[in-house]
The first five atom37 places (N, CA, C, CB, O) and aatype in JSON, in Angstrom:
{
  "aatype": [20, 20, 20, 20, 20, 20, 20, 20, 20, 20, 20, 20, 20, 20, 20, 20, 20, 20, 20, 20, 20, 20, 20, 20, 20, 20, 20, 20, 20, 20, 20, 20, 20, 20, 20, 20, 20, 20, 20, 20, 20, 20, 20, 20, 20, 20, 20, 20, 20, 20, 20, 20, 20, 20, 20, 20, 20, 20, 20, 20, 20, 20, 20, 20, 20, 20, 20, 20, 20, 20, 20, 20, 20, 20, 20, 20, 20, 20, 20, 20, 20, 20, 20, 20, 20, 20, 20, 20, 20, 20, 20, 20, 20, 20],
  "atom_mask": [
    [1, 1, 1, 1, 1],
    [1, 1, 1, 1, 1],
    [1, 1, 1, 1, 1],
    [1, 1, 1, 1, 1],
    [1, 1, 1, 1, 1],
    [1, 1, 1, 1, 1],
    [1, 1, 1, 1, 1],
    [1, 1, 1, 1, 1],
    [1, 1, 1, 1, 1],
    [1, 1, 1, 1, 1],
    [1, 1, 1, 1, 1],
    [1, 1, 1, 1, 1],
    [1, 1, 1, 1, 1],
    [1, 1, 1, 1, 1],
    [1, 1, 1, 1, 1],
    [1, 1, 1, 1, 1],
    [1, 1, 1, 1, 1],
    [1, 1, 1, 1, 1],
    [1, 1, 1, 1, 1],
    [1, 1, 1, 1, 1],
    [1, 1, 1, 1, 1],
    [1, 1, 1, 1, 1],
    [1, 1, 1, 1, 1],
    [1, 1, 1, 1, 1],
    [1, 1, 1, 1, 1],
    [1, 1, 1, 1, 1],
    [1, 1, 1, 1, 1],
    [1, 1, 1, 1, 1],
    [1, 1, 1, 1, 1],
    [1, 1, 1, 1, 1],
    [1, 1, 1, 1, 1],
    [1, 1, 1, 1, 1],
    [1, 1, 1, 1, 1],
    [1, 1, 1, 1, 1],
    [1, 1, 1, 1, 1],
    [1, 1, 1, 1, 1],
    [1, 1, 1, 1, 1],
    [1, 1, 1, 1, 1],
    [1, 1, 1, 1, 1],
    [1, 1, 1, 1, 1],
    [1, 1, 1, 1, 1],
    [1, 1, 1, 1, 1],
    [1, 1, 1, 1, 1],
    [1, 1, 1, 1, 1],
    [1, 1, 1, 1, 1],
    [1, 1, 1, 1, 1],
    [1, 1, 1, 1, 1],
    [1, 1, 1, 1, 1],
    [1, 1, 1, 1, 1],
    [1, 1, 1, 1, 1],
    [1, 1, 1, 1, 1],
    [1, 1, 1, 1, 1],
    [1, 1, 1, 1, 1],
    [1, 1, 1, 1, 1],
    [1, 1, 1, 1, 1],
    [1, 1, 1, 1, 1],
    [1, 1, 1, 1, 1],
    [1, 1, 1, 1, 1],
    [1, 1, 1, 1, 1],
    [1, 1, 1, 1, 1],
    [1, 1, 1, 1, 1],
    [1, 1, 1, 1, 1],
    [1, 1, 1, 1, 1],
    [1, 1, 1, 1, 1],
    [1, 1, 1, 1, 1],
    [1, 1, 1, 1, 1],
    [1, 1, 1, 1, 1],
    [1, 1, 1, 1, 1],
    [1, 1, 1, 1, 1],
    [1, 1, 1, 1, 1],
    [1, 1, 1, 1, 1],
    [1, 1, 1, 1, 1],
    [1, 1, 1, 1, 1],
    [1, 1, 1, 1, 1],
    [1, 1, 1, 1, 1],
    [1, 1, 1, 1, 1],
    [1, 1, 1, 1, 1],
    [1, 1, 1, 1, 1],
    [1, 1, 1, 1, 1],
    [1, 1, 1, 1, 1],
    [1, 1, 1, 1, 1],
    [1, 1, 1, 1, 1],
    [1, 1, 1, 1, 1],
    [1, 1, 1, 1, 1],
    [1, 1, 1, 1, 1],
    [1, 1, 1, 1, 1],
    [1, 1, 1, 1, 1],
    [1, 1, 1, 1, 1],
    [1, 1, 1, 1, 1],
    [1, 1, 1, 1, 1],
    [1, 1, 1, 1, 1],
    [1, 1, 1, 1, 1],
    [1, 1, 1, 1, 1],
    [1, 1, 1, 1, 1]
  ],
  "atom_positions": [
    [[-12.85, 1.9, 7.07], [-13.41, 0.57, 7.11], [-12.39, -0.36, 7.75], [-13.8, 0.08, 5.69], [-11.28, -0.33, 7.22]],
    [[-12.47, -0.79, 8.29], [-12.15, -2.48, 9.2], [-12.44, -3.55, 8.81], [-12.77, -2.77, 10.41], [-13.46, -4.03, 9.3]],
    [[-12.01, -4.02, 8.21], [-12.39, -5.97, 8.53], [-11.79, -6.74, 9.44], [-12.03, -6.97, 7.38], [-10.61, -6.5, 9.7]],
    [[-12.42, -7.75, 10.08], [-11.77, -8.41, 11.13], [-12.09, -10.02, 10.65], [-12.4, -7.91, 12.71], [-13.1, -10.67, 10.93]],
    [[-11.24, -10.33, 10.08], [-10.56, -11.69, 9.09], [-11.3, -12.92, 10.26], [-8.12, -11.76, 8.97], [-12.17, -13.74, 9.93]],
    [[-10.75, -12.8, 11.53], [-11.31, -13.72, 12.48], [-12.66, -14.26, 12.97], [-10.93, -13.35, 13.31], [-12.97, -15.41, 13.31]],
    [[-13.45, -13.0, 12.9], [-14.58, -12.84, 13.21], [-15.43, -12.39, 12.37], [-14.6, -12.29, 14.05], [-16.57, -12.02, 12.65]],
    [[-14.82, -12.4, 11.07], [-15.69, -12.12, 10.01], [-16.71, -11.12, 9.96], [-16.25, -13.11, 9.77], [-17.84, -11.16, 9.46]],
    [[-16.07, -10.16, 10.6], [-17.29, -8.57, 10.63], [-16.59, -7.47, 9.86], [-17.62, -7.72, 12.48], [-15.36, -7.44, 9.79]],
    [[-17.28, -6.68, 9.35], [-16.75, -5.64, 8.78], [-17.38, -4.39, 9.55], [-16.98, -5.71, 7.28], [-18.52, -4.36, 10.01]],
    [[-16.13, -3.03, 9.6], [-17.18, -2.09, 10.45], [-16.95, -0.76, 9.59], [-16.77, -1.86, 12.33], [-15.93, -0.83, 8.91]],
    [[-17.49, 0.13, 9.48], [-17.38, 1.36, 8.84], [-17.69, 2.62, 9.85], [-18.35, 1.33, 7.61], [-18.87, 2.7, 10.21]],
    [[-16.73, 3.66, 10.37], [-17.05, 4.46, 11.13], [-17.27, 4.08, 12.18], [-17.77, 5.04, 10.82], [-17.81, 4.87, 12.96]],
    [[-16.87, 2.3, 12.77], [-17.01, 2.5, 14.06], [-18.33, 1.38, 14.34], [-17.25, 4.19, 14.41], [-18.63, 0.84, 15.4]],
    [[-18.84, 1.28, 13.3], [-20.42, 0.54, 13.03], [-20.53, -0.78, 12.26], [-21.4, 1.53, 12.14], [-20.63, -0.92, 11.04]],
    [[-20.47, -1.93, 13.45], [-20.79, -2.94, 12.65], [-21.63, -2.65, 11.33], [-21.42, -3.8, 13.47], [-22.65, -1.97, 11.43]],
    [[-21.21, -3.22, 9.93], [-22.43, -3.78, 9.09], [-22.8, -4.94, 8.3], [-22.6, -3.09, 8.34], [-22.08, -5.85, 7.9]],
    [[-24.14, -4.75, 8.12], [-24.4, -6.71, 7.77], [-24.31, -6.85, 6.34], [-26.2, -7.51, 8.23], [-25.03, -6.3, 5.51]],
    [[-23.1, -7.86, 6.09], [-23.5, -8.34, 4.42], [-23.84, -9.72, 4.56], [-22.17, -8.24, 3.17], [-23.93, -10.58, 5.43]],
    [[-24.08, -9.48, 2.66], [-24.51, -11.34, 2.95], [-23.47, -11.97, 2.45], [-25.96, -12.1, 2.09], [-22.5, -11.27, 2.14]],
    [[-23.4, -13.52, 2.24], [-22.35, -14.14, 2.4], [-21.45, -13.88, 1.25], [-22.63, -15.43, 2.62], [-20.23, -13.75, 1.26]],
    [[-22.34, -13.81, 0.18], [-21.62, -13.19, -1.42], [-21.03, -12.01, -1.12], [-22.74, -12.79, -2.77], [-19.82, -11.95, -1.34]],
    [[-21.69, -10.88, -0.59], [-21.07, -9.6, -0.65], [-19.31, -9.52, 0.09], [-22.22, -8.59, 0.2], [-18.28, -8.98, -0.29]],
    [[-19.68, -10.34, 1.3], [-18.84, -10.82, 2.61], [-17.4, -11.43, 1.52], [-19.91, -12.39, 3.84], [-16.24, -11.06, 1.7]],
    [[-17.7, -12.12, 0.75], [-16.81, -12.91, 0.47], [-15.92, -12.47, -1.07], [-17.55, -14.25, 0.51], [-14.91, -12.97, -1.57]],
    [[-17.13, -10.9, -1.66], [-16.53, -10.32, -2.75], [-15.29, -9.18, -2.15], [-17.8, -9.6, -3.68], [-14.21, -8.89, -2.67]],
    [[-15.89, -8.68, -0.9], [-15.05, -7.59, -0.18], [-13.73, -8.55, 0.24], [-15.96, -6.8, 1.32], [-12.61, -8.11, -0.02]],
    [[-13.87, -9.77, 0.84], [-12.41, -10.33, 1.4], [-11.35, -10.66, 0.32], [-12.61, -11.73, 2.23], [-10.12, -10.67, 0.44]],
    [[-12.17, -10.95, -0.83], [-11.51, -11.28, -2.16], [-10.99, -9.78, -2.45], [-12.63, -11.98, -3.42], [-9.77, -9.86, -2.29]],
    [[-11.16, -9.06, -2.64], [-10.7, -7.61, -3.24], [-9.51, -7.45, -2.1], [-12.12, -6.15, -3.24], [-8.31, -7.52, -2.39]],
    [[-10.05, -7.22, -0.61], [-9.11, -6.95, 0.48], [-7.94, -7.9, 0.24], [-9.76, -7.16, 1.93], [-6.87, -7.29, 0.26]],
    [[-7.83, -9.13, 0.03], [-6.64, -10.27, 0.36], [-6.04, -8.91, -1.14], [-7.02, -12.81, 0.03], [-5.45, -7.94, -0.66]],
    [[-6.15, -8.89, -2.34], [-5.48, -8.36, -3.59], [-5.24, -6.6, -3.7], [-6.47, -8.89, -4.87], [-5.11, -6.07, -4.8]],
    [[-5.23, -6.14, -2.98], [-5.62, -4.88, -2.95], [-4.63, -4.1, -3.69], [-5.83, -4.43, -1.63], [-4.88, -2.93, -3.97]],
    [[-3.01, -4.9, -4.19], [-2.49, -4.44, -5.14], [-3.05, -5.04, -7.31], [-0.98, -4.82, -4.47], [-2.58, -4.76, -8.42]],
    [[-3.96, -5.74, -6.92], [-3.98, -5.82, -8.17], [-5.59, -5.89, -8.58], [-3.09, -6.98, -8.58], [-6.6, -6.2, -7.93]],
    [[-5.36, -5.47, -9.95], [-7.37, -5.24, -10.44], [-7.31, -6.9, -10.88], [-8.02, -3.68, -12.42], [-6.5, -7.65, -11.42]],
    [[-8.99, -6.98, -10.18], [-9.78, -8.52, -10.24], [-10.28, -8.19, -12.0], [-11.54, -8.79, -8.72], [-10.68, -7.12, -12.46]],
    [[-10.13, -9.24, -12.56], [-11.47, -9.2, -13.59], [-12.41, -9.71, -13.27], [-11.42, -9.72, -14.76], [-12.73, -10.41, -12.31]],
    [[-13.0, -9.26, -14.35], [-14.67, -9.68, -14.07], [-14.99, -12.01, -13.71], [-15.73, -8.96, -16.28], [-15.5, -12.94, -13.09]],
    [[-14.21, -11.52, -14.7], [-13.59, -13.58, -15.13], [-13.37, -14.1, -13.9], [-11.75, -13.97, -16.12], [-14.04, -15.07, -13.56]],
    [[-12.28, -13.48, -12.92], [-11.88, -13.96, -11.9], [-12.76, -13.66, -10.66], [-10.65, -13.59, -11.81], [-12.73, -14.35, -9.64]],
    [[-13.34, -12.85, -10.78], [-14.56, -12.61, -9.66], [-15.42, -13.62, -9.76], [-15.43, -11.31, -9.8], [-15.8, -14.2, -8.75]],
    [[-15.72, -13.87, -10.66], [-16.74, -14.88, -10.89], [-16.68, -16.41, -10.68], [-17.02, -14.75, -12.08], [-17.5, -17.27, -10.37]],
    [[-15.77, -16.4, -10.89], [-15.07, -18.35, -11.0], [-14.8, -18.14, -9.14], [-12.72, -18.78, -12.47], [-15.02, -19.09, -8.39]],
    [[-14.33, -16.88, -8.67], [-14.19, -17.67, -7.01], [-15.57, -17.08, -6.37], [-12.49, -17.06, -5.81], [-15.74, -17.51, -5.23]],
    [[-16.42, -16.36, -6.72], [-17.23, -16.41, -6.02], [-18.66, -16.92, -6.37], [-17.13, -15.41, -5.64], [-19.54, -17.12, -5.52]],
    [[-18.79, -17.11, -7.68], [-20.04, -18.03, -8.35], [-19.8, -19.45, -8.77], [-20.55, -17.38, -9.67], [-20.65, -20.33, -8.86]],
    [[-18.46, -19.56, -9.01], [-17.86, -20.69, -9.63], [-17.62, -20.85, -11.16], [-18.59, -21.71, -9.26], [-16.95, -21.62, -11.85]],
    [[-18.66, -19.52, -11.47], [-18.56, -19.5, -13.25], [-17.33, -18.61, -13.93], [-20.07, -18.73, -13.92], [-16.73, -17.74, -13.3]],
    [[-17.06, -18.9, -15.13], [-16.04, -17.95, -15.45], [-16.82, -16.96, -17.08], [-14.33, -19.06, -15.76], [-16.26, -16.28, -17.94]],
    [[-17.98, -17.25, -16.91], [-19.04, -16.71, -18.03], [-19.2, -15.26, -18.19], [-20.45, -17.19, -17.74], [-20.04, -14.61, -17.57]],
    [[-18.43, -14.79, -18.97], [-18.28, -13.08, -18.8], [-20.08, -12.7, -19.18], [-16.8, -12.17, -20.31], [-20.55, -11.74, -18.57]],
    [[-20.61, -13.15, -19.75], [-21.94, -13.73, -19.82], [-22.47, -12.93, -18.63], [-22.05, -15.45, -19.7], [-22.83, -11.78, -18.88]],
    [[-22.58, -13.44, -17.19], [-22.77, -13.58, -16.12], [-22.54, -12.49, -15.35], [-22.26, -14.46, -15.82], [-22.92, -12.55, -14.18]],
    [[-21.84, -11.21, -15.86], [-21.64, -10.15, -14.87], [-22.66, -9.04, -14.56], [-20.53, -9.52, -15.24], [-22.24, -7.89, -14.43]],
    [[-24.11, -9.34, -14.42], [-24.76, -8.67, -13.97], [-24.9, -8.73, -12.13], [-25.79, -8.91, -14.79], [-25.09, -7.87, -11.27]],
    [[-24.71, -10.24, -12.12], [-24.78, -10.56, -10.31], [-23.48, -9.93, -9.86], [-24.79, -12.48, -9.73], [-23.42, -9.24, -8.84]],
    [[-22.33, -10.22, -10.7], [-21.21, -9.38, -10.02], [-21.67, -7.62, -9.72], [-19.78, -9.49, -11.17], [-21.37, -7.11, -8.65]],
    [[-22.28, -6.96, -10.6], [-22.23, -5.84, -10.75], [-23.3, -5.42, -9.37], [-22.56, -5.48, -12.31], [-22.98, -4.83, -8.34]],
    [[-24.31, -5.82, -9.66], [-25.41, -5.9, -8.71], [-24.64, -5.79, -7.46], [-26.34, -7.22, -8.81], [-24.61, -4.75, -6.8]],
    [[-23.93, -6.98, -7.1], [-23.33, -7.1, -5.66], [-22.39, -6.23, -5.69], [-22.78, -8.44, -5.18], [-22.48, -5.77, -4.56]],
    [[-21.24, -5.48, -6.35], [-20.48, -4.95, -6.35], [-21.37, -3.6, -5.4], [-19.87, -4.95, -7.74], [-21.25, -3.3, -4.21]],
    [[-22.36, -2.92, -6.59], [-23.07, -2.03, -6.52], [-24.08, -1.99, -5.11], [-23.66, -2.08, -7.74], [-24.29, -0.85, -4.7]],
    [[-24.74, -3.12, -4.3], [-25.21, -3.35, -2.87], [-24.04, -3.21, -1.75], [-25.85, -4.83, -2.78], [-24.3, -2.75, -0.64]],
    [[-22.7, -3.65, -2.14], [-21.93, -3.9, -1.59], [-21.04, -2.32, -1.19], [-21.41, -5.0, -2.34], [-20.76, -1.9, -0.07]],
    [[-20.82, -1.84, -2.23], [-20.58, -0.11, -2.47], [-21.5, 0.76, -1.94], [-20.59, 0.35, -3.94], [-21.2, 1.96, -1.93]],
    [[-22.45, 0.44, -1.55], [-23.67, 1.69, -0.68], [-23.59, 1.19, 0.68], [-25.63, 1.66, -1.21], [-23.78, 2.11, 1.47]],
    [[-23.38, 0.1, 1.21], [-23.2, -0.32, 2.46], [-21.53, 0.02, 2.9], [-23.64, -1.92, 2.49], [-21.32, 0.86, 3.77]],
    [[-20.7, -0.47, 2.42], [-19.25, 0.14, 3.11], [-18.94, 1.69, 2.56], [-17.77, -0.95, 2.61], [-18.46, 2.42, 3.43]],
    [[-19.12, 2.26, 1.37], [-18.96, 3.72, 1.14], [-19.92, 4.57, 1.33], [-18.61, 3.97, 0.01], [-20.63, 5.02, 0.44]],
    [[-19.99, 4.86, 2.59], [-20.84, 5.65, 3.64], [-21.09, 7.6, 3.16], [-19.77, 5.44, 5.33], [-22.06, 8.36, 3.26]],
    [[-19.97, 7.73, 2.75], [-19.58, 8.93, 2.24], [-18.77, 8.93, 1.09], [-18.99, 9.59, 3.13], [-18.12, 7.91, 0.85]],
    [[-18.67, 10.15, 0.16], [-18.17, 9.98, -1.3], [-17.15, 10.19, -0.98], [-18.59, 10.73, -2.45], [-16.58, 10.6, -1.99]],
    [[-16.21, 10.18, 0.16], [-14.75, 10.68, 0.4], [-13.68, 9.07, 0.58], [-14.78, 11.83, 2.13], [-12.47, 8.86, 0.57]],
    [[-14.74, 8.35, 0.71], [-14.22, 7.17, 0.86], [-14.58, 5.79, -0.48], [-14.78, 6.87, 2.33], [-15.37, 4.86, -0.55]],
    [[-14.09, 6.04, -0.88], [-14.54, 5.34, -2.32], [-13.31, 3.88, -2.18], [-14.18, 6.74, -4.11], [-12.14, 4.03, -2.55]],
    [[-13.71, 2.82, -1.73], [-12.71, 1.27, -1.87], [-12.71, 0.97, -3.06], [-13.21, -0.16, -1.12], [-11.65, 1.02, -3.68]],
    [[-13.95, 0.58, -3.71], [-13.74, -0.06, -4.74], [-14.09, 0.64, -5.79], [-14.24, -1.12, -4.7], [-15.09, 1.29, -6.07]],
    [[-12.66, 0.3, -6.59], [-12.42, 1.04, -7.95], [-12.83, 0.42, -8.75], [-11.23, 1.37, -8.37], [-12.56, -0.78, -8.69]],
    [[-13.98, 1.07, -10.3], [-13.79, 0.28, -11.34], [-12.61, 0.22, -12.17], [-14.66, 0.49, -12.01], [-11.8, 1.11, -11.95]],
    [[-12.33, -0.54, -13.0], [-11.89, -0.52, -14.17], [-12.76, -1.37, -15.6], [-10.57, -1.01, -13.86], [-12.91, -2.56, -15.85]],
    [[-13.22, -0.05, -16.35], [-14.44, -0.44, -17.05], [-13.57, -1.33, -18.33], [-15.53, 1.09, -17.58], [-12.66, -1.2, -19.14]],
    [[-14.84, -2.53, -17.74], [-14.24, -3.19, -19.02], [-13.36, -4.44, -18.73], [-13.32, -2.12, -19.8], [-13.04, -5.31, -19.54]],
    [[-13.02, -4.34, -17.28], [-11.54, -4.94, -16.43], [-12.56, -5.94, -15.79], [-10.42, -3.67, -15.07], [-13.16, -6.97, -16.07]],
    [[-12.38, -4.91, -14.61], [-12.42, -5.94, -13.3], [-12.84, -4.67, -12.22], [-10.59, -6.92, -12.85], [-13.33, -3.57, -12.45]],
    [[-12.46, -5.28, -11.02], [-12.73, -4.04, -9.91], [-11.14, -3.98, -8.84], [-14.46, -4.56, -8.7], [-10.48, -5.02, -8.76]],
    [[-10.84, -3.16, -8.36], [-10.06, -3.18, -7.55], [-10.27, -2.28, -6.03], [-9.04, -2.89, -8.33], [-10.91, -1.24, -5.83]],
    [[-9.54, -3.03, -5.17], [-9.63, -2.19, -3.05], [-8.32, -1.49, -3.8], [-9.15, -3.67, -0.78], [-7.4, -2.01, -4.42]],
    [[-8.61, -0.11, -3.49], [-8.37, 0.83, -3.33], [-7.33, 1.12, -1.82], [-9.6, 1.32, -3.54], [-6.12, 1.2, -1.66]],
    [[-8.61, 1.23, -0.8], [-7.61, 1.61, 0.2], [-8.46, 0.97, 1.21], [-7.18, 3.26, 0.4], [-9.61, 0.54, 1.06]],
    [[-7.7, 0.97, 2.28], [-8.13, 0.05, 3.8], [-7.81, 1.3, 4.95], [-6.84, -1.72, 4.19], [-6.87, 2.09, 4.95]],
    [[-8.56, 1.21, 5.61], [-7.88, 1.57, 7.0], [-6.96, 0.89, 8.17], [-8.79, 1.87, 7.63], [-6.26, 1.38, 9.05]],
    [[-7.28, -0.45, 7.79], [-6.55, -1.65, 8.7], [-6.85, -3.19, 7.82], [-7.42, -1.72, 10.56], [-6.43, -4.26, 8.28]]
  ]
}
């Protein structure tokens, strides 16, 4: 996977793909931290604005839309859970 910070595209294998602005902006959030696990708390407050642990079904949802579009194959797995935590990027290609 690729992201290109400038132009705001992400590519997998070579292949542009389309997210939406939430998904777009959960992947750049994970990518900028990729040494440390997000909680659920902190996912939420920068990308919903809420900090309502309440509330983590839209995280999960998008996590989960977001995980079938960039992990193309089971050999490439980015985002890690940590149940209970948060999520963490795993690995990048660039």
């Amino acid at each position: 996977m690729t992201i290109n910070f400038d132009s705001q595209t992400v590519k997998v294998n070579q292949n542009e793909i389309h997210l939406t602005p939430t998904e777009y902006k959960v992947l750049i959030i994970l990518a900028e931290n990729t040494s440390r696990v997000l909680t659920h708390r902190y996912l939420l407050k920068e990308v919903w604005g809420t900090e309502s642990v309440e509330d983590t079904s839209s995280l999960r949802v998008t996590i989960a839309t977001l995980r079938k579009n960039i992990e193309v194959n089971t050999q490439n797995q980015y985002i890690k859970t940590h149940i209970g935590v948060g999520y963490q990027m795993v690995q990048l290609d660039s």
